[in-house]
VONUTOR-301333 format. One record per residue (C-alpha): x, y, z; residue number from 1; residue in one letter. Coordinates in Angstrom, 3 decimals, padded with zeros to 6 digits, always signed. Example, Ala and Ser with C-alpha at 12.3 -4.5 7.8 and 13.67 -1.06 7.14 Angstrom:
<nodes>
<<+012.300 -004.500 +007.800> 1 A>,
<<+013.670 -001.060 +007.140> 2 S>,
</nodes>
This chain:
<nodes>
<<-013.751 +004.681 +010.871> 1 X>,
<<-013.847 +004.849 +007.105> 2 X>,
<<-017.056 +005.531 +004.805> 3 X>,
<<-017.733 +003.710 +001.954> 4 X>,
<<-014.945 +005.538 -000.655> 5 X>,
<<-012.769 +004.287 +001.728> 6 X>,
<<-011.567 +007.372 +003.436> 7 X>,
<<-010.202 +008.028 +006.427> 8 X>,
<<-010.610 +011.922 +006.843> 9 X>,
<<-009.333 +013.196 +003.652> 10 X>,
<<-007.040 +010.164 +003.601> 11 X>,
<<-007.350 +006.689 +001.300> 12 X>,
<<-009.385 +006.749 -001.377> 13 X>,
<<-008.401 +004.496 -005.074> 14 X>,
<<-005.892 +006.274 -007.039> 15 X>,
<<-005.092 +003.639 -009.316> 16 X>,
<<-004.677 +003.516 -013.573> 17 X>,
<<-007.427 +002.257 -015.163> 18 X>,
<<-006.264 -001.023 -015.681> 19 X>,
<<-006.316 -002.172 -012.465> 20 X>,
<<-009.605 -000.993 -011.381> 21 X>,
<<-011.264 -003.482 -012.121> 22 X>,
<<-009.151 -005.772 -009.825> 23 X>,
<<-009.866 -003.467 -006.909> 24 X>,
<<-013.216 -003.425 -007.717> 25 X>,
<<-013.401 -006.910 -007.723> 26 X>,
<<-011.334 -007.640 -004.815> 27 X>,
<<-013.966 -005.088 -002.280> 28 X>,
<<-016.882 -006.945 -003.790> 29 X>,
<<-015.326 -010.344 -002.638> 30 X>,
<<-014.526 -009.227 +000.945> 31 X>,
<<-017.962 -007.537 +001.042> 32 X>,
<<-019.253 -010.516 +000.707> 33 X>,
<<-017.013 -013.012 +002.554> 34 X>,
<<-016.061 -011.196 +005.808> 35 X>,
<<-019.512 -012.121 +007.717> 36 X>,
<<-020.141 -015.089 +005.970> 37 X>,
<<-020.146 -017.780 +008.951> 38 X>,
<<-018.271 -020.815 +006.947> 39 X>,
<<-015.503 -018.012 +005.816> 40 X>,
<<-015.151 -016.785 +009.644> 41 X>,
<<-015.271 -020.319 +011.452> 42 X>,
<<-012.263 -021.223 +008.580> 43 X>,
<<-010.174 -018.125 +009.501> 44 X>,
<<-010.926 -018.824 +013.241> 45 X>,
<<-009.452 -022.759 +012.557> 46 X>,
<<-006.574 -021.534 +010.521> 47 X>,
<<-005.370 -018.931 +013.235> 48 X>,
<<-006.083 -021.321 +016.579> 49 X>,
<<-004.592 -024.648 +015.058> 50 X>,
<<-002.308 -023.286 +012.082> 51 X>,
<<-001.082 -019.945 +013.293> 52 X>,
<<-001.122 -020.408 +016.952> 53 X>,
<<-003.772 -018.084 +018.030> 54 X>,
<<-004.531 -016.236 +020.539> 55 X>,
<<-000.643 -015.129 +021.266> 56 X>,
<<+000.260 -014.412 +024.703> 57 X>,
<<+000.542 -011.140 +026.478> 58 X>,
<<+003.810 -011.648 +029.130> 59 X>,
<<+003.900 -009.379 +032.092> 60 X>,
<<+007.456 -008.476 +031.934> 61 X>,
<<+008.213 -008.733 +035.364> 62 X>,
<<+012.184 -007.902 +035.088> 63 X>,
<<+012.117 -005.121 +032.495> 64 X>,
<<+009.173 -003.601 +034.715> 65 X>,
<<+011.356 -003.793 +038.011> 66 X>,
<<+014.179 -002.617 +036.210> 67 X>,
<<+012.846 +000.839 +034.731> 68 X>,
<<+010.420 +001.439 +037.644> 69 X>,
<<+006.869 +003.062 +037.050> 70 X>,
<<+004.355 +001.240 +034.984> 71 X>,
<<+003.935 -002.576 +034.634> 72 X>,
<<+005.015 -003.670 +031.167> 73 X>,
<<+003.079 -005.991 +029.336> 74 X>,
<<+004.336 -007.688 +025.860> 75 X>,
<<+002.213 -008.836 +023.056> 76 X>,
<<+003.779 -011.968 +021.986> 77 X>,
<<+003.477 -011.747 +018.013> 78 X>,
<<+006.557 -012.828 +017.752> 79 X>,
<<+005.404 -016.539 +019.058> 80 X>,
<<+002.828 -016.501 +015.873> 81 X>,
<<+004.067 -019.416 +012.723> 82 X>,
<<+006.924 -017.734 +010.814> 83 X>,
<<+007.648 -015.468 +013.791> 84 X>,
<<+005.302 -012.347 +012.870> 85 X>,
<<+002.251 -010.644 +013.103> 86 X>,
<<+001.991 -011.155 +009.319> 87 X>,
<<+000.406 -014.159 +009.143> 88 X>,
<<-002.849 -012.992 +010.411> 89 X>,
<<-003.536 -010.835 +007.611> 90 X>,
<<-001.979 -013.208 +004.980> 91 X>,
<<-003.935 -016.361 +006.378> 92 X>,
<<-007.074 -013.741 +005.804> 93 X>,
<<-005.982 -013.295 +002.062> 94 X>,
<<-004.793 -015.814 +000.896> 95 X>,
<<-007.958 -017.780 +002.257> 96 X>,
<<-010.372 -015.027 +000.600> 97 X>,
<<-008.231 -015.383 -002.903> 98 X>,
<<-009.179 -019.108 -002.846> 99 X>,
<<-012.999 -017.959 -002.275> 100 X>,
<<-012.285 -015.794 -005.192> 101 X>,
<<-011.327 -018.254 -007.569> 102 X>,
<<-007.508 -017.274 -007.640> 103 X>,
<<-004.424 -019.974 -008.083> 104 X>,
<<-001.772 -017.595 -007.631> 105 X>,
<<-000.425 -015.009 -005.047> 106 X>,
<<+001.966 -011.883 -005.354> 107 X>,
<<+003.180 -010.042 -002.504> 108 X>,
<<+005.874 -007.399 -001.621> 109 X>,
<<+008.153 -007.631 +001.452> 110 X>,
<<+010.867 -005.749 +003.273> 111 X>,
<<+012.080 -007.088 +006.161> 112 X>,
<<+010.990 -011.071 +004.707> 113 X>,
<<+008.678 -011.725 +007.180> 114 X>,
<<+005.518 -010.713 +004.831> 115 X>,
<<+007.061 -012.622 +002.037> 116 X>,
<<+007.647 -015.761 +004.362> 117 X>,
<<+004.538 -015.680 +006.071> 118 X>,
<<+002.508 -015.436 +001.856> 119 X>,
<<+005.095 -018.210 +000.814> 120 X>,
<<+003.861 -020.457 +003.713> 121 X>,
<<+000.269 -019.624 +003.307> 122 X>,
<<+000.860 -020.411 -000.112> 123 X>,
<<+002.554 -023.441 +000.013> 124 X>,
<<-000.461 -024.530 +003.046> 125 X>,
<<-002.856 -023.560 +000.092> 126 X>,
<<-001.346 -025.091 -003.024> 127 X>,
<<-000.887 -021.568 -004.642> 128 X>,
<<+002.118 -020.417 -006.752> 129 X>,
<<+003.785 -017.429 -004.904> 130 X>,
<<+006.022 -014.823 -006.300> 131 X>,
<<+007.198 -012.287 -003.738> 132 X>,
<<+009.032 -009.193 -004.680> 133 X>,
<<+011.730 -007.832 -002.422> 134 X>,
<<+014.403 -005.260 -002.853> 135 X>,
<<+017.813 -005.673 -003.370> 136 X>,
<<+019.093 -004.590 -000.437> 137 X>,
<<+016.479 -005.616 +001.326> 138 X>,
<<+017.583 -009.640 +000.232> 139 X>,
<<+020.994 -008.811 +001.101> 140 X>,
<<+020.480 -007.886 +004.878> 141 X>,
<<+017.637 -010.367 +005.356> 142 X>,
<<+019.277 -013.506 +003.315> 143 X>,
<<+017.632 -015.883 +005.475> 144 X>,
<<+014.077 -014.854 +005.237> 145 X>,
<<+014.853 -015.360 +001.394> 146 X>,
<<+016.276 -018.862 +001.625> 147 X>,
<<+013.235 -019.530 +003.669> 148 X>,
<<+010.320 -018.208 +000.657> 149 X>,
<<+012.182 -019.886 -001.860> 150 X>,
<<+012.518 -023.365 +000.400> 151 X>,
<<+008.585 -022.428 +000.825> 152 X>,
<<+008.412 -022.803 -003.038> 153 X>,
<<+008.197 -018.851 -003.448> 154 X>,
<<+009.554 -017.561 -006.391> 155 X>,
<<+011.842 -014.528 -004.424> 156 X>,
<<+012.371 -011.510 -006.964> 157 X>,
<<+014.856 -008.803 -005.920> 158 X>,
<<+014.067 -005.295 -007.279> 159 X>,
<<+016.833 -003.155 -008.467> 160 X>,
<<+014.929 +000.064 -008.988> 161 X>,
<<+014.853 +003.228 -006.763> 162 X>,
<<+016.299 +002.185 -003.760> 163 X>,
<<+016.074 -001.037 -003.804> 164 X>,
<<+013.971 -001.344 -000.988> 165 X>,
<<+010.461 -001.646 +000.448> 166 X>,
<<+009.015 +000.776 -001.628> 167 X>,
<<+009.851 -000.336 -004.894> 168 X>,
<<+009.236 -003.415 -004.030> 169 X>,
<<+005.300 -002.723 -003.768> 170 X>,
<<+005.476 -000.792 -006.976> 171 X>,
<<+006.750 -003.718 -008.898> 172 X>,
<<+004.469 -006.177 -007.297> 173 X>,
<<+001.684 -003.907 -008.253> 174 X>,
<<+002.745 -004.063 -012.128> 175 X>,
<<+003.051 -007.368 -012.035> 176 X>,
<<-000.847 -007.691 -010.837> 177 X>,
<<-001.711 -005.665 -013.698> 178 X>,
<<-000.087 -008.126 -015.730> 179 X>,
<<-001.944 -011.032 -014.859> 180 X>,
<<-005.444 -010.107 -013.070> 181 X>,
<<-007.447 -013.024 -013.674> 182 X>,
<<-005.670 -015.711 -011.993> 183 X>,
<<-003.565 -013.874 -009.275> 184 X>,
<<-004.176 -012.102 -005.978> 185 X>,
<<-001.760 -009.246 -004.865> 186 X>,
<<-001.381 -009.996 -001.109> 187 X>,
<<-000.326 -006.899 +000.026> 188 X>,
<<+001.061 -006.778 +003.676> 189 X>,
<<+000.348 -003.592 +005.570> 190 X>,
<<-003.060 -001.248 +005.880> 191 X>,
<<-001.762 +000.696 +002.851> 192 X>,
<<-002.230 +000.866 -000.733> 193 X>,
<<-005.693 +001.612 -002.597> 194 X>,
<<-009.335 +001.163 -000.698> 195 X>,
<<-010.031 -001.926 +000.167> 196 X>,
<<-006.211 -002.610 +001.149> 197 X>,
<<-006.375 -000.766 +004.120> 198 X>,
<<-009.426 -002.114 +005.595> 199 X>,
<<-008.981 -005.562 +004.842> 200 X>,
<<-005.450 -005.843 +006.319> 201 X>,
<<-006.585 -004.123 +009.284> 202 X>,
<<-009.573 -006.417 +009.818> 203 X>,
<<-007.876 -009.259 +009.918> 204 X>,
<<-004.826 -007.632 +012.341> 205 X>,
<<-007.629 -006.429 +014.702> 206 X>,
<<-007.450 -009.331 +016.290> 207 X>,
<<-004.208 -008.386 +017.922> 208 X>,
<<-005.956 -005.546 +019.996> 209 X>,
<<-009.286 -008.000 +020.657> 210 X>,
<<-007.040 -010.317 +022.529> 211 X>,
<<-005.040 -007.411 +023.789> 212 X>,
<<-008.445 -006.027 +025.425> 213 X>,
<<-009.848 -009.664 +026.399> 214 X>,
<<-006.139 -010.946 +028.391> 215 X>,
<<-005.528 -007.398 +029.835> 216 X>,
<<-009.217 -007.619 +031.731> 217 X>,
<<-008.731 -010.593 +032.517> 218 X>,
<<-005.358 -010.143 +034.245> 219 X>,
<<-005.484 -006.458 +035.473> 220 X>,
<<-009.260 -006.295 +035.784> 221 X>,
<<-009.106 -003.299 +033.660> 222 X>,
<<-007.852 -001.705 +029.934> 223 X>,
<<-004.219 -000.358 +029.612> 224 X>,
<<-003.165 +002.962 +030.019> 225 X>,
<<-001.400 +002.720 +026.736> 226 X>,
<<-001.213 +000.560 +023.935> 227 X>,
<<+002.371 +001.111 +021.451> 228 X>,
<<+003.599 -000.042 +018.721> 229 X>,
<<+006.174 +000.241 +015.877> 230 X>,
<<+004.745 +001.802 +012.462> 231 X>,
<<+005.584 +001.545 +008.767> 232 X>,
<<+003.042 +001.351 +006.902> 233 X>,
<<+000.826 -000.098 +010.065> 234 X>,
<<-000.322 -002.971 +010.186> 235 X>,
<<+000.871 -004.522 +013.652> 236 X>,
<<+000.037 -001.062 +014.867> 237 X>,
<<-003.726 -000.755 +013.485> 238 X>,
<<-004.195 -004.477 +014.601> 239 X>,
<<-002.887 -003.250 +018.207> 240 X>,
<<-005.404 -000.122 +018.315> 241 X>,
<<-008.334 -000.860 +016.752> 242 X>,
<<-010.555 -002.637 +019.662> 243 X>,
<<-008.816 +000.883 +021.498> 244 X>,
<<-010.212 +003.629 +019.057> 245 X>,
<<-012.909 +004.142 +020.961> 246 X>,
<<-011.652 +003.605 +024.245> 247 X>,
<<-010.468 +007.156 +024.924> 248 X>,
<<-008.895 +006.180 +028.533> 249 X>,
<<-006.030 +004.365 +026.483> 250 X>,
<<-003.393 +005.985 +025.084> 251 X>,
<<-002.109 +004.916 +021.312> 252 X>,
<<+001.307 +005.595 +020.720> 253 X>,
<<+002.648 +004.239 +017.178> 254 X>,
<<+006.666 +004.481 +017.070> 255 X>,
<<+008.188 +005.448 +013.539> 256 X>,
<<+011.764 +004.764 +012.718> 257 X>,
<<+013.983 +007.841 +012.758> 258 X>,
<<+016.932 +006.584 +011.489> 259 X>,
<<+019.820 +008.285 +012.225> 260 X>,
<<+017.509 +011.550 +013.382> 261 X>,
<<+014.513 +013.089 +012.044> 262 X>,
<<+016.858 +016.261 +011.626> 263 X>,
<<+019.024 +014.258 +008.718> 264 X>,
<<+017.859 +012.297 +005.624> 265 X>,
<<+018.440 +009.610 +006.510> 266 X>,
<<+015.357 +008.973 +008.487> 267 X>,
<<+011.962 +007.082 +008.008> 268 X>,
<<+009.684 +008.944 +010.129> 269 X>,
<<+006.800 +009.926 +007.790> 270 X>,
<<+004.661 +011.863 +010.842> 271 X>,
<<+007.505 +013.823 +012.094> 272 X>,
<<+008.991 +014.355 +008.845> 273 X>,
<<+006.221 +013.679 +006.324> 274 X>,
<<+003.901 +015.806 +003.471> 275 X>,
<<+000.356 +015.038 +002.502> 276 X>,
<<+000.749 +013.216 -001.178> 277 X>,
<<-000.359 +010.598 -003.515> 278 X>,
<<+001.592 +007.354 -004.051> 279 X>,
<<+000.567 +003.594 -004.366> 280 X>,
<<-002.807 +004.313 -004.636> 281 X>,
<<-003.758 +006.020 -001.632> 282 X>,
<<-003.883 +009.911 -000.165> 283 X>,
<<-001.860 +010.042 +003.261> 284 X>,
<<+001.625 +011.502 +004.775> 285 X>,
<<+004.925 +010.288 +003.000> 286 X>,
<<+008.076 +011.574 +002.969> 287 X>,
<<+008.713 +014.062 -000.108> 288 X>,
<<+011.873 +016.373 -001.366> 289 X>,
<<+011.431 +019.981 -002.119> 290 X>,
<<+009.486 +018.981 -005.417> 291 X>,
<<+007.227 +016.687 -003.904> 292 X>,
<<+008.703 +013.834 -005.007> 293 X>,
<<+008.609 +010.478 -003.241> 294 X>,
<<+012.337 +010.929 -000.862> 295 X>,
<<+014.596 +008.316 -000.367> 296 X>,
<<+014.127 +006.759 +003.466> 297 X>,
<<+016.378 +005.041 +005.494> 298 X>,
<<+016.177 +002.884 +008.930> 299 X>,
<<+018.228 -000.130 +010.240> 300 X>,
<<+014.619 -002.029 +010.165> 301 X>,
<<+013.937 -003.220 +006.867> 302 X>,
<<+010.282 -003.051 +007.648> 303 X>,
<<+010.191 +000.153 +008.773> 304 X>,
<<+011.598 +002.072 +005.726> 305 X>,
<<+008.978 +002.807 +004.098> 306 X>,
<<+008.308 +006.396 +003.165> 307 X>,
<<+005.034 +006.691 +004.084> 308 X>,
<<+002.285 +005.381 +006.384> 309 X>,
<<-001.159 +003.640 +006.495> 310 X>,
<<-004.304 +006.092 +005.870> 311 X>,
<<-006.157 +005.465 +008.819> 312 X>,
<<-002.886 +005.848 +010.878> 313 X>,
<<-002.693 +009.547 +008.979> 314 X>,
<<-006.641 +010.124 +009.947> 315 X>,
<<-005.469 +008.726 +013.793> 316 X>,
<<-002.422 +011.501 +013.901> 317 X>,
<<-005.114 +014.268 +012.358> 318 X>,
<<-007.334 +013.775 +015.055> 319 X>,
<<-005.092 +013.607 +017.786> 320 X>,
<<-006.581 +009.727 +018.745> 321 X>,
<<-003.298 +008.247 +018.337> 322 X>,
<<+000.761 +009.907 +019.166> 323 X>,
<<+003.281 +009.290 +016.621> 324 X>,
<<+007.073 +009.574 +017.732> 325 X>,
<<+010.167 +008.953 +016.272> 326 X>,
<<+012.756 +006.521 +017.556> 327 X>,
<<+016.223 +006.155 +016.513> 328 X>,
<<+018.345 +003.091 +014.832> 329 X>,
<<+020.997 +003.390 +018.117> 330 X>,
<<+017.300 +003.682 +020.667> 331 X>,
<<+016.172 +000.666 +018.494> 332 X>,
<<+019.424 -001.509 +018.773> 333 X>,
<<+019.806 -000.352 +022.654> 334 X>,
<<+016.040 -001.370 +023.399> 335 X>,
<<+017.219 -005.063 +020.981> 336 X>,
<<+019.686 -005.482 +023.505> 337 X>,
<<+018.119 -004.461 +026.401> 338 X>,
<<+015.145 -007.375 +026.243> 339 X>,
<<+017.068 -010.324 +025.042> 340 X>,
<<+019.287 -009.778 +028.587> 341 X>,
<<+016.511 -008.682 +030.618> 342 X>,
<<+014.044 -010.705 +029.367> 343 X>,
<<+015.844 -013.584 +027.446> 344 X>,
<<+013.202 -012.576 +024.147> 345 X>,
<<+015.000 -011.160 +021.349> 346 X>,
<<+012.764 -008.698 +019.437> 347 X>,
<<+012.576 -007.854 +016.035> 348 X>,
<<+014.413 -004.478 +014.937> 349 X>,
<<+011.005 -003.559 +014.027> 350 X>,
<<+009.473 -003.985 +017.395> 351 X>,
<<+012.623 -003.098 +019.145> 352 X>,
<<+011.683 +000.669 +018.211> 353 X>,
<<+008.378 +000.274 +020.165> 354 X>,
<<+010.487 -000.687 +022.877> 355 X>,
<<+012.457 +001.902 +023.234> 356 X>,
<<+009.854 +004.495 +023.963> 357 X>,
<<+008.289 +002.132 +026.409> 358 X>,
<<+011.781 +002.028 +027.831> 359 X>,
<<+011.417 +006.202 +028.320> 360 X>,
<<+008.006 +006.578 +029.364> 361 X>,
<<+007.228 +003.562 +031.740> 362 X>,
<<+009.449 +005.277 +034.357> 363 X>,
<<+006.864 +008.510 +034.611> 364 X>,
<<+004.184 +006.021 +035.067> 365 X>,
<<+002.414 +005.213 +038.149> 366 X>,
<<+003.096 +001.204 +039.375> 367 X>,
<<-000.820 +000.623 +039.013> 368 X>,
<<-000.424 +001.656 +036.086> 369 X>,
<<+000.243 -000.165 +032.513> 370 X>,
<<+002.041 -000.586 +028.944> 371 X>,
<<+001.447 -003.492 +026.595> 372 X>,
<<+004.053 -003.219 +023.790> 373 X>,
<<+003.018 -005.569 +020.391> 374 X>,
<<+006.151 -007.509 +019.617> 375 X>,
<<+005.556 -007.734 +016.286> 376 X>,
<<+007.880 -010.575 +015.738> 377 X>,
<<+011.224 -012.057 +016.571> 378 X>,
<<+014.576 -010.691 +015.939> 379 X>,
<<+016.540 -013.631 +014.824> 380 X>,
<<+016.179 -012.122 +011.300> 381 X>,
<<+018.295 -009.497 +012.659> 382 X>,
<<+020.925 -010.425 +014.679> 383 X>,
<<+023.501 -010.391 +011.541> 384 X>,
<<+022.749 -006.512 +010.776> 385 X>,
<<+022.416 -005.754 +014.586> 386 X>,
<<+025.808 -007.251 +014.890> 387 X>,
<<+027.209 -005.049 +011.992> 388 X>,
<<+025.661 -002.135 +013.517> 389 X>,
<<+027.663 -002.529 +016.697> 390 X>,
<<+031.004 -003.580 +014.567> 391 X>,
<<+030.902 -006.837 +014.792> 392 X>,
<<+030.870 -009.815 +011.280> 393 X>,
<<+029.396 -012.910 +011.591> 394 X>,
<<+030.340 -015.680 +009.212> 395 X>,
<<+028.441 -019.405 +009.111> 396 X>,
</nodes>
């Protein structure tokens, strides 16, 4: 899917200052030579079976599928992974390669926490120091996934720039890897950033989609009819597509987060809404003012605001392989609600907007035929700003 610039269409590529090539450079060399190596592999493969709790289930949700009639609904159970996310597949992958590389120390950004608590634990598992960036707001409506990195032994940084959120966040985590090359890795959490980024965070997320394929023959004797996901920058969604790329009987649907309506600005829906640009060192969609500036995003999901969206997921939309619709914060909170009575699993926010449009289209399906959704982790995280949402404080 990409050649060896990195692109992805006219999408990726290394837009970075000078003083970090050499970093990059030095990180694609590494993985080139790592990712088939047999000892490196048979590691990764212990780490995710005995440490992470690989392979995660897929649950045939028998009472959400009677309830909205149509299409059988599976769920991908990422949210049953260690620290309660799809994120540890792809930090297990880095942090594991950084050691190969020589490095003592790991950086990372995070929005929602789970990134940042899935790099504290692998560093804590590894004997690394971690530092994990996060912004402002971002630590105020996810306080427990920061008690949890700094109980990990993370160092927990809150950003104050911009908007305080996901996206400064990465941009301060990548200054601070210019900083201090030698010794320190910049984990970065979703398929986005500068070549090799994308590739090596989806490599190790593929997974996801490999089991997918594997369970679903296994229990339906056949492939899904269509494969969903919530995307901000991508990575549970890439991981839950890529063993389907070339599988053009499934259908990909990734499922952005509107916010309060892709007609407003206060959305995060970089397909619907987006501009080709440049911005943390890759070509793809993002969401832009009238001067093609970076625009300030906005979503109930602290993972999901993000104002722009993985390459490959860009070169997916271009070709018309993969659908990319918007969901909104009230779909998202409806669908939160709607599985943790149905189906006694409370969803991440995140995942919860995946839901949602499984919730609309499984009904116009045929009953032979089926959805797997990738819960891309659990929503205990987010039961304090679903709460506010609907009006309600909680207090300790």
């Amino acid at each position: 899917m990409t050649n060896p610039r990195g692109r992805f269409g006219v999408h990726g590529g290394q837009y970075m200052p000078e003083t970090l090539m050499n970093a990059v450079i030095e990180l694609e060399e590494a993985y080139d030579r790592f990712k088939d190596d047999p000892d490196f592999k048979r590691e990764l493969a212990t780490l995710f079976n005995e440490y992470a709790g690989r392979p995660s289930r897929l649950y045939f949700a028998e009472r959400m599928t009677r309830d909205l009639g149509g299409a059988k609904v599976y769920l991908k159970r990422e949210d049953l992974n260690h620290t309660g996310a799809h994120k540890i597949n792809n930090v297990l992958g880095q942090a594991l390669l950084a050691k190969k590389m020589g490095k003592t120390r790991l950086i990372a950004e995070t929005g929602a926490g789970q990134h940042g608590v899935a790099t504290a634990t692998a560093a804590a598992l590894m004997d690394m120091e971690c530092v994990v960036f996060m912004g402002a707001l971002d630590c105020e409506r996810q306080a427990l996934n920061v008690y949890k990195m700094r109980l990990l032994g993370a160092e927990v940084v809150p950003v104050t720039t911009g908007t305080a959120t996901l996206k400064d966040a990465v941009s301060e985590a990548m200054r601070e890897w210019t900083n201090r090359m030698a010794d320190t890795h910049y984990c970065l959490g979703s398929v986005m950033g500068p070549h090799p980024f994308p590739t090596i965070v989806r490599d190790f997320q593929a997974v996801i989609s490999a089991e997918i394929k594997e369970q679903m023959l296994e229990r339906e004797g056949a492939l899904p009819d269509v494969v969903m996901a919530c995307v901000g920058g991508g990575s549970n969604a890439i991981g839950t597509f890529y063993h389907f790329i070339d599988e053009p009987g499934v259908q990909l649907i990734g499922c952005e987060a509107a916010g309060r309506g892709v007609d407003t600005f206060e959305t995060a829906a970089t397909i619907a809404t987006g501009r080709l640009g440049i911005f943390h060192g890759m070509k793809s969609y993002f969401c832009q003012d009238e001067y093609g500036q970076i625009a300030p995003v906005y979503s109930i999901s602290a993972g999901l605001d993000y104002p722009g969206i993985g390459p490959e997921h860009a070169w997916l939309h271009d070709t018309g392989r993969a659908t990319y619709v918007p969901v909104t914060d009230e779909e998202a909170v409806q669908a939160f609600e709607y599985l943790s009575r149905l189906e006694g699993i409370i969803p991440a926010i995140e995942s919860a907007h995946a839901l949602a449009h499984a919730m609309k289209i499984a009904p116009t399906m045929r009953p032979d035929q089926t959805i797997v959704v990738t819960l891309s982790g659990r929503g205990d995280k987010d039961c304090v700003s679903v709460a506010r949402y609907r009006g309600e404080e909680l207090s300790e």
